[in-house]
C-alpha positions in Angstrom: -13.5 -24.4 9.4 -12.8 -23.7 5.9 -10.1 -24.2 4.2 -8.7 -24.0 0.4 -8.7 -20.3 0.5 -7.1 -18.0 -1.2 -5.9 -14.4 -1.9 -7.9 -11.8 -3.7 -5.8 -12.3 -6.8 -6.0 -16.0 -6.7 -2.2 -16.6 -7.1 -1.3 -18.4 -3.1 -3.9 -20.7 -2.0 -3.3 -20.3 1.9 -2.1 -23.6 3.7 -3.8 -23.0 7.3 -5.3 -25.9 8.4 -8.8 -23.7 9.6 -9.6 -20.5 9.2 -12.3 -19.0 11.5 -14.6 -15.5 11.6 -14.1 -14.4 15.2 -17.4 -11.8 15.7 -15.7 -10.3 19.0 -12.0 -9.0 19.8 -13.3 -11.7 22.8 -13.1 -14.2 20.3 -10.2 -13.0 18.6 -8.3 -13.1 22.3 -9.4 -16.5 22.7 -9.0 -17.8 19.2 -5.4 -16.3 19.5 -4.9 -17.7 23.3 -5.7 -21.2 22.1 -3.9 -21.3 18.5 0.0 -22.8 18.1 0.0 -20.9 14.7 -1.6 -17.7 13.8 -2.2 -15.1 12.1 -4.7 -12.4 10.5 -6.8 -12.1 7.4 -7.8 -8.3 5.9 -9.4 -7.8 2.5 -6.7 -10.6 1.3 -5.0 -8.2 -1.2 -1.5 -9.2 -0.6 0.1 -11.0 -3.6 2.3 -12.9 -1.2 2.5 -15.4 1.5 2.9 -12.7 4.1 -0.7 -13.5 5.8 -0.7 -17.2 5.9 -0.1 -19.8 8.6 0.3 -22.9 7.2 -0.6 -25.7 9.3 -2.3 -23.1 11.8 -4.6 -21.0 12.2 -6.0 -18.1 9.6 -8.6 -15.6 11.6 -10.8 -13.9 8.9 -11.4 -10.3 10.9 -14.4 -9.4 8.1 -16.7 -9.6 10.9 -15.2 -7.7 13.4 -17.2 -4.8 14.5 -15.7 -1.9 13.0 -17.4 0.9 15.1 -16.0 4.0 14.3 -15.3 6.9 16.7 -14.5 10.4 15.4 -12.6 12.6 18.2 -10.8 16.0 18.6 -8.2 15.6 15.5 -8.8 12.0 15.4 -10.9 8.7 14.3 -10.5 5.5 15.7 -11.7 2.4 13.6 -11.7 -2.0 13.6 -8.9 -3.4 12.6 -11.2 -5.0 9.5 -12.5 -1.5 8.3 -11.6 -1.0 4.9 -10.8 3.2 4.2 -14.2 3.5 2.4 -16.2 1.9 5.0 -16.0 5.1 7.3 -14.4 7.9 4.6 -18.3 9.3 3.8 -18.9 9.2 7.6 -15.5 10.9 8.5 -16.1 13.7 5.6 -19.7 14.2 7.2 -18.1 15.1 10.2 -16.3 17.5 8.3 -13.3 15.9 8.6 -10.4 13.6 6.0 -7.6 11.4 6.1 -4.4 13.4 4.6 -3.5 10.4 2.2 -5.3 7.2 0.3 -4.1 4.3 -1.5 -5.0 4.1 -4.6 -8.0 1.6 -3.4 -10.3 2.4 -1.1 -11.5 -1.4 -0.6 -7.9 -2.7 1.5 -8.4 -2.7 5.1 -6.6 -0.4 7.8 -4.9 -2.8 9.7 -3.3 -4.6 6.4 -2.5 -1.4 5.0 -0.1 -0.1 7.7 1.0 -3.6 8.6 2.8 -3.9 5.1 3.4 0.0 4.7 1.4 0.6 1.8 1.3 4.3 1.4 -0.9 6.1 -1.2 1.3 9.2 -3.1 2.5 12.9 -2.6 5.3 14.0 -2.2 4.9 16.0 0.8 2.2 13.5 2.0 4.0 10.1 4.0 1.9 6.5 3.6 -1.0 5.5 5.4 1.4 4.2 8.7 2.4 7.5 9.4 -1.2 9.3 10.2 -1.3 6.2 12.8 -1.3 7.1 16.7 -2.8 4.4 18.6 -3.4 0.8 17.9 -5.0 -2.1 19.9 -3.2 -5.3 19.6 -4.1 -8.8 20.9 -0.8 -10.5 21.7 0.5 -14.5 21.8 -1.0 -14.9 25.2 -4.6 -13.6 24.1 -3.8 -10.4 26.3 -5.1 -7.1 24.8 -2.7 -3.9 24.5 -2.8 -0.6 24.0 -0.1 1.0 22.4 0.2 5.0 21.1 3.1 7.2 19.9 4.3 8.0 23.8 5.6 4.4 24.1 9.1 4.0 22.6 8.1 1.1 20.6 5.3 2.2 18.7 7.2 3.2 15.5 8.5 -0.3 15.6 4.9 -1.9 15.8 2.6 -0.2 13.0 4.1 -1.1 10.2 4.2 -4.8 11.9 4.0 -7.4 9.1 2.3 -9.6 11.8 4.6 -10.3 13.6 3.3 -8.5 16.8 -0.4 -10.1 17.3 -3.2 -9.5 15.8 -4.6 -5.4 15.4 -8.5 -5.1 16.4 -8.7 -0.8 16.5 -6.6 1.4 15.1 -6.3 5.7 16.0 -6.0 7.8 13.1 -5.2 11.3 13.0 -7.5 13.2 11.1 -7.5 17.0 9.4 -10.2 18.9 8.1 -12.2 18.1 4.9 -11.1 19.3 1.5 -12.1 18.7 -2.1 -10.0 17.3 -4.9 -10.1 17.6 -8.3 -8.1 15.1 -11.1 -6.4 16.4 -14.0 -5.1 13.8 -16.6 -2.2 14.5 -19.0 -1.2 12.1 -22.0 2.5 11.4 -23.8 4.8 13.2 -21.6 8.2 12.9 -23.1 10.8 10.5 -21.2 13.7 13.5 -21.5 11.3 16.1 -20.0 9.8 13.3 -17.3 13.5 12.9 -16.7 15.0 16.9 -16.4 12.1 18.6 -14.7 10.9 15.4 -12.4 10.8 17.4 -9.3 8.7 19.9 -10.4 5.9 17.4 -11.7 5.9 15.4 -8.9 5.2 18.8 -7.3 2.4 19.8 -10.2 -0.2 18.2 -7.3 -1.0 17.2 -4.0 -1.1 14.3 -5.1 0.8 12.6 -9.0 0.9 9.6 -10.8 2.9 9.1 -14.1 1.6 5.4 -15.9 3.9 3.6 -18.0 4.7 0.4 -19.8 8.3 1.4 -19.9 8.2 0.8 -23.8 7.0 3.8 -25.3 8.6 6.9 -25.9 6.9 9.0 -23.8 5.1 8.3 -20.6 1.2 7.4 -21.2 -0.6 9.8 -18.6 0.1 11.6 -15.6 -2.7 11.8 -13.4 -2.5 15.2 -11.1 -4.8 15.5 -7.8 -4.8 18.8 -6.7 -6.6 20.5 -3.8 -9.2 22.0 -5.1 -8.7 25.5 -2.8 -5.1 25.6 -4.1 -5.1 24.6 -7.9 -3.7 26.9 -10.7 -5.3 26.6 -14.3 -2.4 24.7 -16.9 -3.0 24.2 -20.3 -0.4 21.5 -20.3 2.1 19.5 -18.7 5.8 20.0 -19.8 5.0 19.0 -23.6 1.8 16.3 -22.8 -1.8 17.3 -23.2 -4.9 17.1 -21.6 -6.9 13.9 -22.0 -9.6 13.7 -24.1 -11.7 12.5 -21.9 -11.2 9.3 -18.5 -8.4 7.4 -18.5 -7.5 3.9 -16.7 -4.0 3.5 -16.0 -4.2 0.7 -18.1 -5.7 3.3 -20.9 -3.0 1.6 -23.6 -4.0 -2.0 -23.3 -7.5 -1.0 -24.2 -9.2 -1.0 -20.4 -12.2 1.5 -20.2 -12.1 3.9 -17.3 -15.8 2.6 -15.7 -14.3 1.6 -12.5 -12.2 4.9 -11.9 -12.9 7.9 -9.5 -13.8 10.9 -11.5 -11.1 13.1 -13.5 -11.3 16.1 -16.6 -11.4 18.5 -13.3 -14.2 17.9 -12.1 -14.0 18.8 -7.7 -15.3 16.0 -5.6 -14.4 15.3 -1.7 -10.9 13.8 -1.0 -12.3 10.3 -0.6 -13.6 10.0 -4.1 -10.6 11.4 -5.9 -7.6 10.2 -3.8 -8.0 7.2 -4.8 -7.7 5.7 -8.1 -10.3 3.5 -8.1 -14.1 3.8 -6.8 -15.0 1.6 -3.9 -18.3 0.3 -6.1 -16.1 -1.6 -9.1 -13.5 -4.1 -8.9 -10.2 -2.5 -7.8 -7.5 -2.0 -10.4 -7.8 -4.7 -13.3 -8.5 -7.8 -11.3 -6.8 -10.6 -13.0 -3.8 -9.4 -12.2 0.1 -9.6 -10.0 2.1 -6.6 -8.5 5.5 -5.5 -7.4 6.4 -2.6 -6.1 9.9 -1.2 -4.9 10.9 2.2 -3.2 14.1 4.0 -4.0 15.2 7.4 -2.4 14.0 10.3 -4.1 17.7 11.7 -5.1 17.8 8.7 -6.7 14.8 8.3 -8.6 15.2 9.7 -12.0 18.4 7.0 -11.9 16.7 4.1 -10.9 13.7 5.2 -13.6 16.7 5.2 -16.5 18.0 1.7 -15.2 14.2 0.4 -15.4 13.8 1.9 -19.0 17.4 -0.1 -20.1 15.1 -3.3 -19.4 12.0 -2.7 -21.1 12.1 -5.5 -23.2 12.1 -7.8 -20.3 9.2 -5.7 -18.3 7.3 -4.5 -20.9 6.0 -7.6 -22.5 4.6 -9.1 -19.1 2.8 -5.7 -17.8 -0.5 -4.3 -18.1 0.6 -0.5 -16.5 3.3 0.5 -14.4 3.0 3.5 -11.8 6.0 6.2 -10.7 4.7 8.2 -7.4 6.5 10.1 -4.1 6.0 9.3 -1.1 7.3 11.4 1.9 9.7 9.5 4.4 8.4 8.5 8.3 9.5 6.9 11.4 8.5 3.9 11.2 11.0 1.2 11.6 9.9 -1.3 8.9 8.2 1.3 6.4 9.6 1.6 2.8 10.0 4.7 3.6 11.6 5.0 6.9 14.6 7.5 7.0 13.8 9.6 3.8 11.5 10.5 0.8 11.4 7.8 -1.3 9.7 7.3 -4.9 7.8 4.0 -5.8 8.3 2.0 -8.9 4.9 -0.1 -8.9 4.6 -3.2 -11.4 0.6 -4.3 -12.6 1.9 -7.3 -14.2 -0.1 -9.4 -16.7 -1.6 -12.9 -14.1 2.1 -15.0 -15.3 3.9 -15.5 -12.1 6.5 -17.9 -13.1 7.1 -15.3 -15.9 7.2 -12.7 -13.7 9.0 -14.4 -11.0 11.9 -15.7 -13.4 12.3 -11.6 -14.3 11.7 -10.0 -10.5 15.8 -10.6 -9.7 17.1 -8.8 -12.9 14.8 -5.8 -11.9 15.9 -6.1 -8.4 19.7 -6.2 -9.0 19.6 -2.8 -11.9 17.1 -1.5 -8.2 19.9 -2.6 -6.0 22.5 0.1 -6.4 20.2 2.8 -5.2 19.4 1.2 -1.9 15.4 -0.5 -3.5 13.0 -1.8 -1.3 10.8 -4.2 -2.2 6.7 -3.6 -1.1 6.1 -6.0 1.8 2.8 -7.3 0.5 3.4 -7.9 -3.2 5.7 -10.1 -5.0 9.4 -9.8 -4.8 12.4 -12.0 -5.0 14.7 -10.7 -2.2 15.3 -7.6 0.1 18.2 -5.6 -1.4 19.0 -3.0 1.4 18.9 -3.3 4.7 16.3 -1.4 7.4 18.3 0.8 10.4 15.9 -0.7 13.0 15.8 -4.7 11.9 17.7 -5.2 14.9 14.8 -3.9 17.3 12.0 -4.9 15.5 13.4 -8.7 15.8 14.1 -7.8 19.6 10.8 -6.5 19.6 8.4 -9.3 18.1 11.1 -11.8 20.5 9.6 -10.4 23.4 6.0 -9.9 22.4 6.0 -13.1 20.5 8.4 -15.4 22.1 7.3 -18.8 21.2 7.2 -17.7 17.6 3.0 -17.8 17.4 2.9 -15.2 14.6 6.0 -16.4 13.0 5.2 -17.6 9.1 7.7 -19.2 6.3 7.5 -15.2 5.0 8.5 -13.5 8.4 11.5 -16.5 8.5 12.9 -15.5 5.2 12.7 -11.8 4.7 13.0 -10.5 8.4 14.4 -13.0 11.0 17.0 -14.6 8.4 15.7 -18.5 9.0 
């Protein structure tokens, strides 16, 4: 039993009453079987009180084995694997995964579960390349689900509310290189007129901001190595002078960040942001991320920007990225291409909480979504499938097991 635990930010201090290290999805079935409350730990990195279960049960999966099986156009992988636990092995094989998040030390499971995504704009989040998953339900039982069954879109991006997920099926394509190509101060009106053709610059882009300035600080290009073209510049901004944090304007040095200035690596090591050997991102630190559509983005950008002064003074970056749309019920993205609005802010949550509904109601109008997993004050537009999904965790979950005080108020409306 331990208890007094908290997130990796150090913000929630979860308020299970014991928290155990099952070893064996035989121990996870039984843990589950037994428990009146439960639910799943990851790597913790959910700002949020959407992974605890106060008064029950948390089960820490860290020690689950996380064997990993590479097949024909497909790896399968522990619920508790992080993406750079098996990304060297799967690139061995000759093999990648067609999108990251910007950290490669989050787990698999927690990833999907809260539909964190990664960037591209032809490339949909992590949930999407899911096509099998292995879930231990409210009566210990152990399921298999894959895309065949007519729920499946419903359960992988699954908040929790399903069970808990020991193995998850990946699909896979072959390996490629990466390179990263930096840009500083690209002009707001340029950012604004020719956005869809810089979120197209790359496989994969990132513009960082504080919202303030006149021009965006950097935009950070990842481009397949086999299919980039040589630019001297970006639209008016101008190759960085050398590596760059996204938090490059408040003075952070760039020691903890995958390689840039061009130079090709595999996918895994330039993907993400940040190298699976430092601390992710800052450390010290809150987020908040929303989602609108993509027609909408260069909007919802101008209606951030008419704020700064409230933002601004409470962030240490802020990230603008596409993300191509999916299937899955509960995604962010479900239904359409959507573009993320992501908030690093500065470790002040009451601060940051008193500001979170002004942002969301200038978001509201074009349909935001708020990140499951990071720090939000509400839910401004509805999902299509809420209906099922509720049906859905009422029939796997009846007794509400894997029901939580977050669950209640942002999905089943008590």
């Amino acid at each position: 039993m331990r208890v007094g635990e908290s997130n990796w930010a150090g913000n929630l201090t979860y308020g299970a009453d014991a928290v155990t290290t099952p070893r064996t999805v035989d121990e996870v079935r039984a843990a589950v079987a037994a428990a009146t409350h439960v639910k799943a730990l990851g790597s913790r990195h959910c700002f949020n009180d959407i992974a605890d279960s106060p008064g029950g049960l948390l089960l820490d999966l860290s020690a689950l084995d996380a064997g990993v099986e590479i097949g024909d156009g497909t790896v399968t992988v522990g619920g508790s694997a992080r993406y750079g636990d098996f990304a060297q092995q799967l690139h061995n094989a000759g093999f990648a995964l067609s999108n990251l998040a910007s950290l490669p030390h989050i787990t698999v499971a927690g990833s999907v579960a809260t539909g964190t995504h990664g960037s591209g704009r032809r490339q949909p989040g992590l949930a999407a390349a899911v096509s099998g998953l292995e879930l231990v339900t409210a009566d210990g039982e152990l399921r298999t689900f894959t895309r065949e069954d007519a729920e499946f879109p419903g359960l992988v991006v699954g908040l929790g509310a399903f069970g808990v997920v020991t193995r998850l099926t990946l699909d896979v394509v072959p390996a490629f290189d990466v390179r990263q190509d930096v840009f500083d101060d690209l002009p707001w009106e340029v950012a604004d007129e020719h956005f869809d053709e810089i979120e197209d610059a790359g496989y994969s882009v990132s513009m960082f901001t504080n919202w303030a300035n006149d021009a965006i600080d950097q935009v950070w290009i990842k481009s397949r190595a086999d299919e980039f073209t040589e630019r001297a510049g970006l639209f008016g901004a101008v190759p960085a002078d050398g590596p760059r944090h996204p938090a490059h304007a408040a003075g952070i040095p760039a020691d903890n960040c995958t390689p840039q200035q061009g130079v090709p690596g595999p996918w895994h090591e330039r993907l993400p942001h940040f190298a699976l050997a430092f601390t992710p991102s800052v450390g010290d630190e809150l987020q908040s991320e929303y989602f609108v559509p993509h027609s909408a983005a260069t909007a919802a950008i101008r209606a951030v920007r008419e704020i700064s002064d409230l933002v601004a003074p409470l962030l240490l970056v802020s990230e603008i990225r596409a993300i191509a749309g999916d299937d899955r019920w509960l995604s962010p993205c479900h239904g359409g291409d959507r573009v993320a609005l992501h908030f690093t802010w500065q470790p002040r949550q009451p601060e940051v909480e008193a500001v979170l509904p002004v942002l969301e109601e200038r978001l509201a109008p074009f349909g935001a979504r708020p990140h499951w997993g990071k720090l939000f004050h509400g839910i401004p537009a509805e999902y299509p499938r809420l209906g099922e999904f509720r049906a859905l965790a009422e029939r796997l979950d009846p007794r509400g097991k894997f029901r939580n005080p977050f669950l209640s108020r942002n999905v089943f409306g008590g």
